[in-house]
BAKEGU-788907 format. One line per 3 residues: number of its first residue (from 1); their letters; for each residue z negated, y negated, x of C-alpha. Coordinates in nm, 4 decimals. Each point is the difference from the previous one (the first is absolute). Example, Ala and Ser with C-alpha at 12.3 -4.5 7.8 and 13.67 -1.06 7.14 Angstrom:
BEGIN
1> AS> -0.7800 0.4500 1.2300 | 0.0660 -0.3440 0.1370;
# end
This chain:
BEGIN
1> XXX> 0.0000 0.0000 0.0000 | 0.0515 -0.3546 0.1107 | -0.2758 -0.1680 0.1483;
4> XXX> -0.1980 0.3196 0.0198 | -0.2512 -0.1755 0.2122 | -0.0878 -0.1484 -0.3318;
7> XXX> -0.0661 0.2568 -0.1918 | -0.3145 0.0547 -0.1827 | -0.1655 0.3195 -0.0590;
10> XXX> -0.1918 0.0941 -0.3043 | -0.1061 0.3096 -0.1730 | 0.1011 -0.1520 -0.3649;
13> XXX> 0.2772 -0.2616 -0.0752 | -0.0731 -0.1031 -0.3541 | 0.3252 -0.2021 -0.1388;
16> XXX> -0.1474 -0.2613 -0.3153 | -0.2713 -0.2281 -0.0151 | -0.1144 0.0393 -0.3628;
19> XXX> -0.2932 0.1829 -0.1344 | 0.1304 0.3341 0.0674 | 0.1489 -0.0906 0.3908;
22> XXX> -0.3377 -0.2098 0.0560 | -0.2285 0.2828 -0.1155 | 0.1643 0.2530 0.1695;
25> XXX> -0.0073 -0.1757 0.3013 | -0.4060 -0.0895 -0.0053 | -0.0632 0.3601 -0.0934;
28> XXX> 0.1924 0.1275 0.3010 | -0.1593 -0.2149 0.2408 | -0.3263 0.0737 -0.1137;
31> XXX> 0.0358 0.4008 0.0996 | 0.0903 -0.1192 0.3006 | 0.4579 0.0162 0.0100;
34> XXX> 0.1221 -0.3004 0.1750 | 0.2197 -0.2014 -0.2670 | 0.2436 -0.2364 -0.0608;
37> XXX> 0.0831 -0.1431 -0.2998 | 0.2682 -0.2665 -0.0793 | 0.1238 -0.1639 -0.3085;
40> XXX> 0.3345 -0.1729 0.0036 | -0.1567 -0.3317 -0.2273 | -0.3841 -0.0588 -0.0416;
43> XXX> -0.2555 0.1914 -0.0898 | 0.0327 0.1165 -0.3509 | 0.2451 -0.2196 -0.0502;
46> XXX> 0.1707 0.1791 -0.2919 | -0.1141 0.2643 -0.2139 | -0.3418 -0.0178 0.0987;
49> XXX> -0.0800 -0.3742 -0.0586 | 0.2092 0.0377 -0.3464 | -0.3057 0.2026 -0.1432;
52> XXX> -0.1501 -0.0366 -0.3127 | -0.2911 -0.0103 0.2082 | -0.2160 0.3058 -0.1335;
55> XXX> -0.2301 0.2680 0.1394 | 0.0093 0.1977 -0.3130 | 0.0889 0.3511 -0.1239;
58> XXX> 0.2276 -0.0382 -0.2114 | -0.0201 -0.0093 -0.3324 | 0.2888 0.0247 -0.1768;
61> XXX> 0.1058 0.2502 0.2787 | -0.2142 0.2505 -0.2411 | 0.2776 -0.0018 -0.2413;
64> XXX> 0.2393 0.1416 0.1860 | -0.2948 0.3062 0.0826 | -0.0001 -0.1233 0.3820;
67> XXX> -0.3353 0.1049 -0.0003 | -0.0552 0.0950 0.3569 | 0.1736 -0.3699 0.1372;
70> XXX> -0.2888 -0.1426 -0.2359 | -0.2741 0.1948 0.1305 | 0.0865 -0.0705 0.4031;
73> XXX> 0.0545 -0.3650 -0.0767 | -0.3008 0.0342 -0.2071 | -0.1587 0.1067 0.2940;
76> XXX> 0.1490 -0.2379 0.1996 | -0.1483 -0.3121 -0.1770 | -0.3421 0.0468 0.0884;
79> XXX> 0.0726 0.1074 0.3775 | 0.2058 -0.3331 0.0492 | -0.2332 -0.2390 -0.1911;
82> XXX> -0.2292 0.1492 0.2195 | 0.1889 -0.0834 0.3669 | 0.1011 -0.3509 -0.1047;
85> XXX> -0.2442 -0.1569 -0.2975 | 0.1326 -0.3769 0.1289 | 0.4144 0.0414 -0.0751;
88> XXX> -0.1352 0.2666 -0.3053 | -0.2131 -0.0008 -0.2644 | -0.0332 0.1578 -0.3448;
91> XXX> 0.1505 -0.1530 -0.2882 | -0.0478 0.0817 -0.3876 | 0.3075 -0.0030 -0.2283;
94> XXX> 0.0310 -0.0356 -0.3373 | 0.2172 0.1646 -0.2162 | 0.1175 -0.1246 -0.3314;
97> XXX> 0.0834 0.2567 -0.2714 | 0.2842 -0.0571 -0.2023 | 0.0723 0.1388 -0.3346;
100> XXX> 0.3269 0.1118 0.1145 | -0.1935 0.1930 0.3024 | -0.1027 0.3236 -0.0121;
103> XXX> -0.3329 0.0720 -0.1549 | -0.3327 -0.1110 0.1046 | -0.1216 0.3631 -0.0072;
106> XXX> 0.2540 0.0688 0.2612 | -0.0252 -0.2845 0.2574 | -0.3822 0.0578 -0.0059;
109> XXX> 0.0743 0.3451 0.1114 | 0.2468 -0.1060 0.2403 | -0.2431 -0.2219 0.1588;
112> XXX> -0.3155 0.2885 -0.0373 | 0.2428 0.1903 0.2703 | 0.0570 -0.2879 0.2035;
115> XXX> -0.3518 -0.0872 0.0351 | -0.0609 0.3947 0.0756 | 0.3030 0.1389 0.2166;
118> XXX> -0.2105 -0.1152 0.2970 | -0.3499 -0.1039 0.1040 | -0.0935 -0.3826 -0.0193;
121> XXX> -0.3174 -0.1613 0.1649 | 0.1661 -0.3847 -0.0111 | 0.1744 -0.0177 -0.2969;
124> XXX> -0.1549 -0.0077 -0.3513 | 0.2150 0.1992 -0.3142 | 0.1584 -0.0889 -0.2549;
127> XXX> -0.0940 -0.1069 -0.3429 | 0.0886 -0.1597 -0.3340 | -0.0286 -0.3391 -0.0526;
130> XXX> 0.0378 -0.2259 -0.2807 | 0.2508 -0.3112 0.1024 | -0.1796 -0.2286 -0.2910;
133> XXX> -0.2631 -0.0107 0.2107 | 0.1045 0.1052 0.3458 | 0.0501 -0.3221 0.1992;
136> XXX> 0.3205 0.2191 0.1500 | 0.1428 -0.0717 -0.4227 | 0.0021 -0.3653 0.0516;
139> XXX> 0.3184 -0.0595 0.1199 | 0.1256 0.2627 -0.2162 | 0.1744 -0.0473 -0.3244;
142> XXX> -0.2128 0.0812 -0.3140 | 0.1442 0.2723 -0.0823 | -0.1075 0.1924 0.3323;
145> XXX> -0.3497 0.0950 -0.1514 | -0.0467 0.3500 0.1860 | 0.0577 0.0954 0.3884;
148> XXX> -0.1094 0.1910 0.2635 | -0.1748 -0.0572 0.3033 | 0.0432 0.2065 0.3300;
151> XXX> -0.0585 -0.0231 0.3911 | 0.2399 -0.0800 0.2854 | 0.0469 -0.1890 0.2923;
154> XXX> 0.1917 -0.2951 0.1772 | 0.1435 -0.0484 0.3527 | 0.1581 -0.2383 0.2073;
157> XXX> 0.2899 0.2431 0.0878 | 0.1393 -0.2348 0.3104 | -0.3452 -0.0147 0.1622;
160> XXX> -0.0420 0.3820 -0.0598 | 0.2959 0.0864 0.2328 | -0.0984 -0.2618 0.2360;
163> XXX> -0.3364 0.1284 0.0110 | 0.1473 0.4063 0.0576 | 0.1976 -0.1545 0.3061;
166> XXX> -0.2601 -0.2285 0.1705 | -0.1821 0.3459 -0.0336 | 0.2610 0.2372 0.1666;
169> XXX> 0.0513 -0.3365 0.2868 | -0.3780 0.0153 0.0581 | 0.0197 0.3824 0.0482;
172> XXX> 0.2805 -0.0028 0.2143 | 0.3196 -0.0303 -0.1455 | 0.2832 -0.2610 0.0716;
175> XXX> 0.0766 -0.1655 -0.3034 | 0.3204 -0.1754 0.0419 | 0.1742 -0.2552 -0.3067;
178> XXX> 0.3194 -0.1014 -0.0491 | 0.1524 0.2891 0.1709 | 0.2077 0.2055 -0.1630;
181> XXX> 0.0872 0.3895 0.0905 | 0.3594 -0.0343 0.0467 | 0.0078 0.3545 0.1179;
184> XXX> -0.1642 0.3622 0.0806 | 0.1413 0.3110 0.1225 | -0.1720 0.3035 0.1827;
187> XXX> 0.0724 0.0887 0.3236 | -0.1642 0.1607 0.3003 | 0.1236 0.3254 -0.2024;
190> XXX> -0.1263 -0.1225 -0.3329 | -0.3976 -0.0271 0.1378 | -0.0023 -0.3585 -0.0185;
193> XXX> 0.1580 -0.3236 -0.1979 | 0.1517 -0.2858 0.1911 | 0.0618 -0.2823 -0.1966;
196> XXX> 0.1257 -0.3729 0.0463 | -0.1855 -0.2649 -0.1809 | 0.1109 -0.3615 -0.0128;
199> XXX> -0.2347 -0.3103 -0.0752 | 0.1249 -0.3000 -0.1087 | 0.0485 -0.2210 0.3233;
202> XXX> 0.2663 0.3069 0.0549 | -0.2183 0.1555 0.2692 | 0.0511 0.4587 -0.0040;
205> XXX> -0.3472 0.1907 0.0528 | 0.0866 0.3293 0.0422 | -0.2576 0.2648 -0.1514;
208> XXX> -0.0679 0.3712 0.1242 | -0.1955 0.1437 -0.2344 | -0.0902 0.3823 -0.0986;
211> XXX> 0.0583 -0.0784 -0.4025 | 0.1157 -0.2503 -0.1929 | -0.1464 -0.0879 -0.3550;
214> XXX> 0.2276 -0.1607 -0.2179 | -0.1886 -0.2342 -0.2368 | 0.3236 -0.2062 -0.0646;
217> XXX> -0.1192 -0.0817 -0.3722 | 0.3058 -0.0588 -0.2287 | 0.1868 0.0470 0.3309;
220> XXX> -0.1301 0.3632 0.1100 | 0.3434 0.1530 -0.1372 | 0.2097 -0.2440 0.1699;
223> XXX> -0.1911 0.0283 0.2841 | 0.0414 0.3495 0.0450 | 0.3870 -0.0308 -0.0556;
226> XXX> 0.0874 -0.2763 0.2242 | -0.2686 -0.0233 0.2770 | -0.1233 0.3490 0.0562;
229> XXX> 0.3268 0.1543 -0.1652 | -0.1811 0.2878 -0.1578 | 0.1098 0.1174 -0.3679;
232> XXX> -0.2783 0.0349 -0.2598 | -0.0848 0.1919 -0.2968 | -0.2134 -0.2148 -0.1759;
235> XXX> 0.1534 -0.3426 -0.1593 | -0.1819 -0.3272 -0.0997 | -0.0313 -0.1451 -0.3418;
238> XXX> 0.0007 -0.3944 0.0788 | -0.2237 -0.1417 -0.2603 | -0.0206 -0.3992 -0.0456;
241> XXX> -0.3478 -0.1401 -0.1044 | 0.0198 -0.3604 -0.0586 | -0.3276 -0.2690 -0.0813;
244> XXX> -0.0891 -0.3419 -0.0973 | -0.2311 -0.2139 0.0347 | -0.1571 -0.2986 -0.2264;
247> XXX> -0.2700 -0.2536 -0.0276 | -0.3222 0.1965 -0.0995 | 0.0328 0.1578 -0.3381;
250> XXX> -0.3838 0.0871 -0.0528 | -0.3199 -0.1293 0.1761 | -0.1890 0.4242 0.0315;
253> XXX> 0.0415 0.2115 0.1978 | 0.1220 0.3160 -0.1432 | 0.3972 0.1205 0.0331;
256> XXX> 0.2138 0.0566 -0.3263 | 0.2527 0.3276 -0.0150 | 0.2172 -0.0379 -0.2608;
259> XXX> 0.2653 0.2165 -0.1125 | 0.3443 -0.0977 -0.1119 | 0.1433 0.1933 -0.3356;
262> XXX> 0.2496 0.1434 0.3037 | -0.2490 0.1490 0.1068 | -0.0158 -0.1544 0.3384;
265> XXX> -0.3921 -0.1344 0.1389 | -0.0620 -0.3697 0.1204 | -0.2778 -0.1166 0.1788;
268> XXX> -0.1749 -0.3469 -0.0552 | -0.1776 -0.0694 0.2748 | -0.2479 -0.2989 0.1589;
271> XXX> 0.1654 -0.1548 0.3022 | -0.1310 -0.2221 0.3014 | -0.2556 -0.1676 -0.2536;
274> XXX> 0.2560 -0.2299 -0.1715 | 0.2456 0.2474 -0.1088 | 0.1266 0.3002 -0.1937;
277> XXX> 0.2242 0.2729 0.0914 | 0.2458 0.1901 -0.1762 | 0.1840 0.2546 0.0540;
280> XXX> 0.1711 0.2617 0.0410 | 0.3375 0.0913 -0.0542 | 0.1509 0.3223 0.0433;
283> XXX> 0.3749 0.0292 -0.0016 | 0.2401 0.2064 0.2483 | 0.1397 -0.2043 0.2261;
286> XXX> 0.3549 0.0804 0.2219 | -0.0204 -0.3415 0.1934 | -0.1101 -0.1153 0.3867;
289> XXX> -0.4120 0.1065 0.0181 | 0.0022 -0.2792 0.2560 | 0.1645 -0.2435 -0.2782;
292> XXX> -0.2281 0.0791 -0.3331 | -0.0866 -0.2976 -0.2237 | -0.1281 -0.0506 -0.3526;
295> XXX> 0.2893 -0.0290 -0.2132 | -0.0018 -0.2392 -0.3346 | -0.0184 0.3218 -0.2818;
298> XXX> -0.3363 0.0814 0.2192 | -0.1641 -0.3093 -0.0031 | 0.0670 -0.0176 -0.4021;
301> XXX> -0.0993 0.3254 -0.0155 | -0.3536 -0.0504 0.1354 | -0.0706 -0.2917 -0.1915;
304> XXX> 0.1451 0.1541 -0.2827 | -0.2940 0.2880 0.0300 | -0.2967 -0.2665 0.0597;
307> XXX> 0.0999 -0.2008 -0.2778 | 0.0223 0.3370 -0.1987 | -0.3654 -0.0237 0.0920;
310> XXX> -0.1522 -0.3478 0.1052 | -0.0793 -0.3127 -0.2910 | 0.1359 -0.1613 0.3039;
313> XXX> 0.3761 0.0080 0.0182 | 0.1671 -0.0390 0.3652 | 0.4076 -0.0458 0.0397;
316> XXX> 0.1807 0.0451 0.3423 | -0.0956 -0.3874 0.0895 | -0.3509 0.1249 0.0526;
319> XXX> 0.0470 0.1892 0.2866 | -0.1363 -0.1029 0.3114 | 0.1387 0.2800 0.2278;
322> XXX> 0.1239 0.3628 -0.0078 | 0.0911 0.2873 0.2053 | 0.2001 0.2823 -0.0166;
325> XXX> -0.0280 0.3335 0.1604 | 0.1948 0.3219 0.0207 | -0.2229 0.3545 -0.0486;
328> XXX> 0.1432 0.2676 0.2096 | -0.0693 0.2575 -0.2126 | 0.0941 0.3730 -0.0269;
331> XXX> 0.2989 0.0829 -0.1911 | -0.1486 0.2646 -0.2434 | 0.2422 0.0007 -0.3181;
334> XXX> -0.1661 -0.2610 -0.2540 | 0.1672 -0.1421 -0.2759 | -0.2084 -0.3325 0.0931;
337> XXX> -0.0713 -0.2343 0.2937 | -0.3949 0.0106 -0.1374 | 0.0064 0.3421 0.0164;
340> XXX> 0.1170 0.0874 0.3246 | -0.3218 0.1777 0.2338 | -0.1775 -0.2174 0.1712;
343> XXX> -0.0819 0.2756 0.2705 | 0.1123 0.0276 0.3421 | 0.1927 0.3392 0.1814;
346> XXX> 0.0786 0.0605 0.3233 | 0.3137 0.1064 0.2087 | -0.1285 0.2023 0.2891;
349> XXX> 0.2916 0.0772 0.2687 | -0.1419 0.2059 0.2894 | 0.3382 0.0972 0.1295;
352> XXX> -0.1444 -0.1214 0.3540 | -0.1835 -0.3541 0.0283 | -0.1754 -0.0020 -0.3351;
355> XXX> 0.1617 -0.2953 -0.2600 | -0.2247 -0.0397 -0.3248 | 0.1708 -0.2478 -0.2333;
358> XXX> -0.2057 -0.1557 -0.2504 | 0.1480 0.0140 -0.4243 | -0.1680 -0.1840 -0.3120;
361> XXX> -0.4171 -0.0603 0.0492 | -0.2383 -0.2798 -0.1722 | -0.2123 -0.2370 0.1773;
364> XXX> -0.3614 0.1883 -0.1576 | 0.1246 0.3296 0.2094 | 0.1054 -0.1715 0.3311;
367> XXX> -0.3017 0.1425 0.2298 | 0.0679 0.3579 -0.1744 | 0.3692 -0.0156 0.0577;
370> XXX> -0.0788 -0.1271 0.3823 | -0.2576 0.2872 0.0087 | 0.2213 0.2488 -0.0920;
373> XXX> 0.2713 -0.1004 0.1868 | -0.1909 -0.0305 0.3373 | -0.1562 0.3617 -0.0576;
376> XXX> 0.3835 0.1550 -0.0269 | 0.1177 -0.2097 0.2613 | -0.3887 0.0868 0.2584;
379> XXX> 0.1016 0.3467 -0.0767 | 0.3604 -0.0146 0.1913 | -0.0626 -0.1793 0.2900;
382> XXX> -0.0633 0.1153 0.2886 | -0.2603 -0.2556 0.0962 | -0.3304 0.1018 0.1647;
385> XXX> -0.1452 -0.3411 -0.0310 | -0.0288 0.0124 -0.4133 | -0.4313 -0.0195 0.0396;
388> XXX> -0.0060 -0.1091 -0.3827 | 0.0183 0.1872 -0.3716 | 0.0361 -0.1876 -0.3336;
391> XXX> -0.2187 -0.2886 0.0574 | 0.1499 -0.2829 -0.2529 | -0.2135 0.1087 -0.2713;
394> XXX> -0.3578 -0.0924 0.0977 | 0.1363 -0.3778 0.2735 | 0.0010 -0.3152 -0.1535;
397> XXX> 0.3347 -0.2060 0.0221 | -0.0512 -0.3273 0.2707 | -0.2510 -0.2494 -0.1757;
400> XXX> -0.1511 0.2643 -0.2248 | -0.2828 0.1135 0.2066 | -0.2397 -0.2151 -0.2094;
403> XXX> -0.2988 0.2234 0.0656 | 0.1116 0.2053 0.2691 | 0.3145 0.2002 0.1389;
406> XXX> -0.0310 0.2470 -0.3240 | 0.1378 -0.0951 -0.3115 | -0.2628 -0.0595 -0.2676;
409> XXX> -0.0599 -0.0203 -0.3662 | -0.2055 -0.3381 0.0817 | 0.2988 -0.1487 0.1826;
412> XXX> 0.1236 -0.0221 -0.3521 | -0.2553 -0.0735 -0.2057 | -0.2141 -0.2478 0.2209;
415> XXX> 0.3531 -0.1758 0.1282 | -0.1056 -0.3247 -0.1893 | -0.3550 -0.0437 0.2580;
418> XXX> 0.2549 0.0660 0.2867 | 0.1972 -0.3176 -0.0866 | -0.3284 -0.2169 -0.0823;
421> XXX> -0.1169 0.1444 0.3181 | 0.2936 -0.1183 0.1937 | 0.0282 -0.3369 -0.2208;
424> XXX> -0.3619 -0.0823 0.1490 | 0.1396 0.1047 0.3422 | 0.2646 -0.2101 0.0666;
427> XXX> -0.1478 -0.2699 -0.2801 | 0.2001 -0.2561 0.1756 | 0.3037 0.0963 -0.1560;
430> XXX> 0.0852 -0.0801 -0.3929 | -0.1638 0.3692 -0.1879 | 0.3509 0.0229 -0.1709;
433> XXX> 0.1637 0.0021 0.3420 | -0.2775 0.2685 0.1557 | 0.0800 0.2534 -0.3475;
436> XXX> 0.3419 0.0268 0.1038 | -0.0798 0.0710 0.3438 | -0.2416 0.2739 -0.0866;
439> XXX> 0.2471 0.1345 -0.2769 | 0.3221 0.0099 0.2723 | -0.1894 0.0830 0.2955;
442> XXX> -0.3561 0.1506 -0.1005 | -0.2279 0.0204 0.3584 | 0.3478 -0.0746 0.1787;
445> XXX> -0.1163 -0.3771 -0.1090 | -0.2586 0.0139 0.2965 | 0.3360 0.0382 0.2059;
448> XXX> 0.1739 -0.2868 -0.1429 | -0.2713 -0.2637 0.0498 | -0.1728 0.1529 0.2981;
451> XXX> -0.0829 -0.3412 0.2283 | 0.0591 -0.2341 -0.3050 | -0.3263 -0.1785 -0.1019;
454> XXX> 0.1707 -0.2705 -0.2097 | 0.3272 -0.1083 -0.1770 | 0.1630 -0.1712 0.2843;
457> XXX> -0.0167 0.3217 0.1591 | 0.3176 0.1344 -0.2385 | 0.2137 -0.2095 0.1251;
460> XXX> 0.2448 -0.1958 -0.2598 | 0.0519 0.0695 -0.3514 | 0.3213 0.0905 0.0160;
463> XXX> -0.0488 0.0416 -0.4048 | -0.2606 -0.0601 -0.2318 | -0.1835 0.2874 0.1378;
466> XXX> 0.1779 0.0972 0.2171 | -0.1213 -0.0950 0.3656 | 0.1615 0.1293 0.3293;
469> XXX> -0.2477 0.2127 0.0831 | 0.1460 0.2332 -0.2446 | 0.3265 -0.0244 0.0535;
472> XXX> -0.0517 0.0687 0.3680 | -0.2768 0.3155 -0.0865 | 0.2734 0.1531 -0.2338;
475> XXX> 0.3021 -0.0620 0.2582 | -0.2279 0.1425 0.2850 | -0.1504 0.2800 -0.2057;
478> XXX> 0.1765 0.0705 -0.3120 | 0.4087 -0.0428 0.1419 | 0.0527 -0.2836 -0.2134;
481> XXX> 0.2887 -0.1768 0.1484 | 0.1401 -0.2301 -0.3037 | -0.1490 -0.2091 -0.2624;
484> XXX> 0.1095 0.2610 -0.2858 | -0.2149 0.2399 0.2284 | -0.3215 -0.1676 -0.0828;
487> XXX> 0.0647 -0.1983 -0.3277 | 0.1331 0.2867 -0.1792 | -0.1194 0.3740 0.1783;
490> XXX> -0.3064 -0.1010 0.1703 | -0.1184 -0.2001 -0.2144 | 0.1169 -0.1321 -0.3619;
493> XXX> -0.0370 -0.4061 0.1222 | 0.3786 -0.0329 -0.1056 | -0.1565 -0.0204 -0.3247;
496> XXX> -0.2353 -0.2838 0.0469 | 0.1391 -0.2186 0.2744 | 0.3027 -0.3161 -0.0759;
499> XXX> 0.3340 0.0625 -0.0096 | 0.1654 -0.0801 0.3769 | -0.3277 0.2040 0.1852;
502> XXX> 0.1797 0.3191 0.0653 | 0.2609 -0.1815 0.2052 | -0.2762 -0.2379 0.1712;
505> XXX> -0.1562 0.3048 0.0904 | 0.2777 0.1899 0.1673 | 0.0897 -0.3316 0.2160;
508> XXX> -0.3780 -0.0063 0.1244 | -0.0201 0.3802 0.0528 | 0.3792 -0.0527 0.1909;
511> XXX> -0.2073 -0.2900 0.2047 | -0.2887 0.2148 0.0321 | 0.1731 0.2669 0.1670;
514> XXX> 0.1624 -0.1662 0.2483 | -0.2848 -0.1690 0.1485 | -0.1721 0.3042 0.0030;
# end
């Protein structure tokens, strides 16, 4: 290979930084594999920013008798509440019933096996309520007198993969961004893969590593056809979800499901304190995944359903942002988009270096997809070095070690005294500011203001904020090289901040790099 001298050696190449890629990658480092991982855009930069933004089971997944995905996301909930209570937290929904939904009888019981088909120590069950009274009926329109009440949770899906590859860096593994696999092929008689990536100043890193995991997202078949040229038997079901987002439609701080008479679920959802979320979509999509946008029958579409809903009507005018994404997921027959599994398969080619490609998945079963995967992959190589078991189950995610390295139930339920703790800490900064410092970075906020005693110390507001302190810790720490990194996947500022900042921003980060 060209510039051999070059080359970098690694046990595991994982190609994709989203949820899957990322978690793959921490898990391998942690059992000791050297790894590299590289993502041709940003961190979860497409599917898994595009999220709906839930650690949950699955519901409606129960009507198409996918018990089992219900149970290990079920599962899953608790254990990653657990490992990151500051970008997670439990979230009740409320559930309208409809007289043109199925019987009450029959949603109860639904919900009697969702609160049963695994064990729960954070979450509290479901039960009746009645909306007349229930301060979730408010905003509701009369005629929504009955509903139901179950348990869930929320996550900032952006930070989440962040967190997974901070993780893998810390334990080892090269985490490069903006590099793209342009192409893999075994040689040394098949024992290893030598591939060429490319990052985007044009410079080659060439890659010799004993297997390849191809976490490609909506790109794992065409990454397997054009860059490792290797023929597959599984195809990919390209699912668009689409969401808005409006001016806060209710002042609690439960979620709404609602159902549309087609059948298809949207969640209404309380977002960065001022807002509401809507969403999702799910239509088949044939189009560029790197090109996915909202279209105009979508947004109507989504507002149709909340006004369905809501005393308070919104129109397309009264959305502030929204974001498209395109679900990768496994083509399995169904009539519908909705329907489509939501679980994850592998492809497993040992036919010399090992190549495990990566099909369909949710964000709730990440660390049991990267478990799984790692375990296959542990059991082929020939690696002496691999000290290390399962371990993702019982380690907190960066900034989640509230009480220790183990995840704990009281990392959940006692987060609130963490962030009045560190709100008396660092009092010298606004207690609004410090609560979204503990809920993005949990004890990592020690890191950001170690050596700052007062608000000069940040440096300059670079928006209401915003100071440069930040922006530095998150292009030092976090790979954030542009504006859109931090105002829109590391954080959600994009929704707060004037119009004109993201392009401020990227001229002082430009500025800020080259006097560094």
């Amino acid at each position: 290979m060209e510039n051999s001298q070059h080359t970098l050696e690694c046990d595991l190449l994982v190609v994709g930084g989203g949820i899957n890629g990322a978690g793959i990658a921490r898990d391998a480092a942690g059992r000791g594999l050297s790894v590299i991982l590289c993502e041709k855009d940003d961190l979860a930069a497409h599917t898994s920013s595009a999220s709906t933004k839930l650690i949950h089971g699955g519901l409606r997944y129960l009507e198409h008798y996918e018990f089992n995905l219900v149970r290990k996301a079920l599962i899953e909930r608790e254990v990653l509440l657990r490992s990151a209570p500051h970008i997670m937290w439990p979230l009740r929904f409320v559930m309208p019933h409809d007289k043109g939904q199925r019987p009450g009888w029959m949603i109860r019981a639904g919900l009697f096996l969702y609160d049963r088909l695994a064990r729960r120590e954070l979450l509290p069950g479901s039960q009746g309520v009645d909306l007349r009274t229930h301060p979730a009926g408010a905003p509701l329109k009369p005629e929504f007198t009955r509903g139901f009440v179950y348990s869930d949770g929320w996550v900032d899906d952006a930070r989440l993969v962040v967190l997974n590859a901070i993780d893998a860096a810390e334990r080892g593994a090269r985490v490069f961004t903006r590099t793209a696999c342009e192409s893999a092929s075994r040689e040394d008689r098949g024992q290893h893969w030598n591939a060429r990536l490319r990052a985007a100043g044009g410079a080659a890193i060439h890659v010799k590593a004993r297997s390849l995991v191809n976490a490609a997202g909506p790109w794992t078949a065409h990454f397997l056809q054009s860059a490792a040229q290797r023929p597959s038997a599984k195809s990919l079901r390209l699912i668009k979800g689409s969401h808005i987002v409006v001016r806060r439609l209710f002042d609690h701080p439960y979620a709404y499901i609602f159902q549309h008479p087609d059948s298809r679920i949207v969640f209404t959802i309380p977002y960065e304190q001022d807002f509401t979320l809507v969403g999702t979509t799910d239509i088949d999509y044939q189009g560029d995944a790197g090109k996915v946008a909202i279209d105009r029958q979508e947004i109507g579409y989504l507002c149709e359903l909340a006004n369905r809903y809501f005393r308070k009507s919104i129109t397309p005018d009264d959305v502030v942002w929204s974001y498209s994404g395109v679900r990768p997921l496994v083509e399995d027959e169904a009539a519908s988009a909705s329907a489509v599994t939501r679980d994850y398969r592998f492809e497993f080619d040992t036919d010399g270096a090992p190549l495990l490609s990566v099909f369909g998945g949710k964000i709730t079963t990440f660390r049991k997809l990267a478990e799984e995967a790692v375990d296959l992959l542990a059991a082929r190589l020939p690696v002496p070095q691999v000290r290390n078991g399962a371990w993702t189950e019982r380690a907190c995610l960066p900034g989640g070690d509230l009480f220790g390295a183990v995840p704990s139930n009281r990392s959940v339920s006692e987060f609130g005294g963490f962030v009045q703790d560190m709100q008396r800490k660092y009092a010298w900064l606004p207690p609004s500011l410090v609560m979204r410092y503990a809920r993005a970075y949990g004890t990592r906020i020690h890191a950001l203001l170690e050596g700052r005693t007062r608000i000069a110390d940040m440096g300059e507001e670079l928006a209401p904020g915003l100071f440069a302190a930040e922006v530095i810790y998150l292009m030092q720490i976090e790979w954030a090289t542009t504006a859109g990194d931090i105002l829109w996947r590391r954080s959600k500022l994009g929704l707060h901040v004037p119009a004109g900042t993201e392009a401020r921003l990227d001229v002082w980060m430009q500025a800020s790099r080259a006097a560094a």
